[in-house]
C-alpha positions, 0 to 999 in steps of 0.5 A: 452475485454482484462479483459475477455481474461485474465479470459479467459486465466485463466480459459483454464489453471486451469486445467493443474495447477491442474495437475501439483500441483496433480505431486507435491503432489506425487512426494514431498512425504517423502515415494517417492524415486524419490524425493531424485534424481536429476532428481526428484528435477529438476522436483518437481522445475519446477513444483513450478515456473509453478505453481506460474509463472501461478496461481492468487495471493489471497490477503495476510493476515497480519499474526501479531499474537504477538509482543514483548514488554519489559518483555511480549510477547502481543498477536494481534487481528484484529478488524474492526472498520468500514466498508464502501463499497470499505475499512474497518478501521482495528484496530490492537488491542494489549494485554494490559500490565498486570504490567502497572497502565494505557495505554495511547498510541498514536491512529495513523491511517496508511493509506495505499496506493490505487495503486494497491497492498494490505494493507498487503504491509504494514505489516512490517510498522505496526509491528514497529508501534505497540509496541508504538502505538494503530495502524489502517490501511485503509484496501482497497477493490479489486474493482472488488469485489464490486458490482456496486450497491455500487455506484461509487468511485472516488478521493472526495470519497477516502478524503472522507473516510479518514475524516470518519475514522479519525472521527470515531477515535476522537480526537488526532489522528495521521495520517500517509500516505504512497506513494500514500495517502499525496495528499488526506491525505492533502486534507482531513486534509485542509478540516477538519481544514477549518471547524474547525473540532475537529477531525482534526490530531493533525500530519500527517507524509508523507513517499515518497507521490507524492505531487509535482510531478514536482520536480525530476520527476520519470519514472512513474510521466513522464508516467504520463505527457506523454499521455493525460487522454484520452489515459489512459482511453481508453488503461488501462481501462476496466470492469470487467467480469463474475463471479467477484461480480464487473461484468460490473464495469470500472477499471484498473485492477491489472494486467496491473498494475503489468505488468507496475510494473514488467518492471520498474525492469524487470532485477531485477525481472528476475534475482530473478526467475532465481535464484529461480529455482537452489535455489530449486534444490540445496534445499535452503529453506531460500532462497527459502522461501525469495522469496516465501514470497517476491512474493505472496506479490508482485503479489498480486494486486487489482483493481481499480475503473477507476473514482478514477485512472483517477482523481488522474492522472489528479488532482495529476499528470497532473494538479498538482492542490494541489501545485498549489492551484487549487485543489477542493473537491466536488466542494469546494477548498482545502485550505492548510492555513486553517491548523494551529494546525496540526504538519507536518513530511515528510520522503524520501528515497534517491533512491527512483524511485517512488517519487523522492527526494523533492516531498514529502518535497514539503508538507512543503509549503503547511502547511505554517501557522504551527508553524516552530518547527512542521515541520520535515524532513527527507531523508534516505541515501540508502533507495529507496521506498519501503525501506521508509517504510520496511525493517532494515533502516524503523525499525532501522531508520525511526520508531524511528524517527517518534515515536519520533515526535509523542510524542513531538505532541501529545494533 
């Protein structure tokens, strides 16, 4: 009931947004005085925050259409390398360079986190990647956008997606996951190691993953240990309504997702609106911009499927069952010690309030029988979470870093 009234809401408003947006087209006209007055830029402002404060943010693109390279600018395409139901394998192919004899970069898989926001989160993390890297990403699926004639999706078929694509990348791959993927990432390179599989990542770097959620609990992890299962499932999860492709399908949807995201820095997020306004007025468009670019991808969100969301808050948050050894896919355990030949790097933020300090390095232990000068660690002074993976620090810092374990572990 509560998805239906949200669409609802949605619904009742799209034609008041529609004629705020026809105001702004006239009144932002070269050729319209007011325009230039005061009192016609306090109004072209207040229909903006209107428009954006009421209006559904699509999924964003990715946008990389080019990176710089010594001596070349290299041109990017994006390719689907497959795709499955509920995510595509993205492959961010790069302009080879016309002076090199051979290109031989390492394939690293980025697995981007299925928690609410899009893979386009990842954009920056992607573009420091690429100039030394043959980059993928799993490209997640709104579940809302997915029939229910595709089945179900729950945390056995996320492992089993990340095997498929690790697979479908053959050998020497390189995988790296950020926040919400290490304990599946775990699991599915236990799971490949135990079968002796040859696909099996020759590394697998873990940026601020909630491994062992017990260590430095963080406001979500204690959300999370504060209500039993049963209350999540029945106050965040319901279907989705007419005319969504995913009609009837159980989720949590995105919008409550953002909600819990907004209030975890609400002064913060207040604070930016409020200067947004003035911004506009005063006609600082580079502030302005900022902030436009930093919300259609911030309140951009995804729904998901509600046998994934309710598996992961019971095996990754309430039981803790990969740190402790108990943790089972389709039935069969993950066994951690079966990996031996895959190289182990885990990176922190400092200020992280999302996965505190030492879930993350909590990997360390389960990757017991790697040989010690394959392990790596790392914790950024000043970086809180999204910082881990964006930003000056990532690209000054981190990226270099992790390139740099990458090649010293390749086949």
């Amino acid at each position: 009931m509560l998805y239906h009234l949200y669409e609802m809401n949605h619904a009742v408003i799209t034609p008041l947004r529609a004629a705020v947006n026809t105001s702004r087209f006239f009144l932002e006209q070269d050729w319209n005085p007011f325009r230039y007055t005061y009192p016609g830029k306090v109004a072209a402002a207040a229909l903006e925050v209107f428009d954006r404060a009421t209006k559904r943010y699509e999924k964003p693109s990715f946008g990389i259409e080019s990176i710089d390279l010594p001596g070349y600018r290299a041109s990017v395409t994006e390719e689907v390398t497959l795709s499955l139901p509920f995510a595509d394998l993205l492959h961010f192919k790069r302009e080879p360079d016309p002076t090199a004899k051979q290109h031989n970069e390492p394939t690293v898989l980025l697995v981007a986190p299925l928690s609410g926001h899009y893979a386009t989160l990842l954009r920056g993390t992607v573009e420091a990647l690429l100039p030394d890297h043959d980059v993928y990403i799993t490209d997640w699926r709104d579940a809302r956008d997915v029939p229910l004639a595709a089945g179900r999706f729950d945390l056995d078929d996320y492992i089993d997606y990340v095997i498929e694509f690790i697979q479908k990348l053959c050998t020497d791959v390189h995988v790296i996951a950020v926040c919400q993927p290490g304990p599946a990432v775990v699991a599915a390179t236990a799971m490949m190691a135990s079968r002796d599989d040859p696909s099996t990542p020759s590394s697998v770097t873990l940026m601020g993953s909630p491994i062992d959620t017990r260590m430095n609990p963080t406001q979500p992890n204690e959300l999370a240990m504060s209500k039993p299962l049963a209350w999540f499932k029945r106050n965040v999860i319901t279907s989705v309504p007419f005319p969504n492709p995913g009609m009837r399908r159980s989720v949590y949807p995105g919008f409550l997702q953002l909600t819990g995201f907004m209030t975890m820095n609400l002064d913060r997020h207040l604070r930016a609106h409020q200067k947004f306004f003035p911004d506009l007025v005063s006609g600082d468009g580079d502030s302005a911009q900022a902030h436009r670019r930093f919300y259609n991808e911030y309140l951009a969100v995804m729904d998901l499927t509600a046998e994934y969301y309710l598996q992961t808050i019971d095996v990754v948050f309430q039981q803790h069952a990969l740190p402790e050894g108990r943790m089972l896919h389709r039935g069969c355990k993950v066994d951690t010690k079966a990996i031996r030949n895959t190289a182990l790097m885990t990176v922190e933020g400092e200020l992280d309030d999302i996965s505190g300090i030492g879930q993350t390095q909590a990997a360390h232990e389960l990757f017991c029988n790697v040989a010690e000068h394959r392990h790596a660690d790392y914790v950024q002074e000043g970086a809180g979470h999204y910082g881990v993976f964006n930003g000056s620090r990532w690209r000054g810092e981190i990226a270099p870093r992790i390139r740099d374990f990458i090649d010293s572990n390749r086949c």
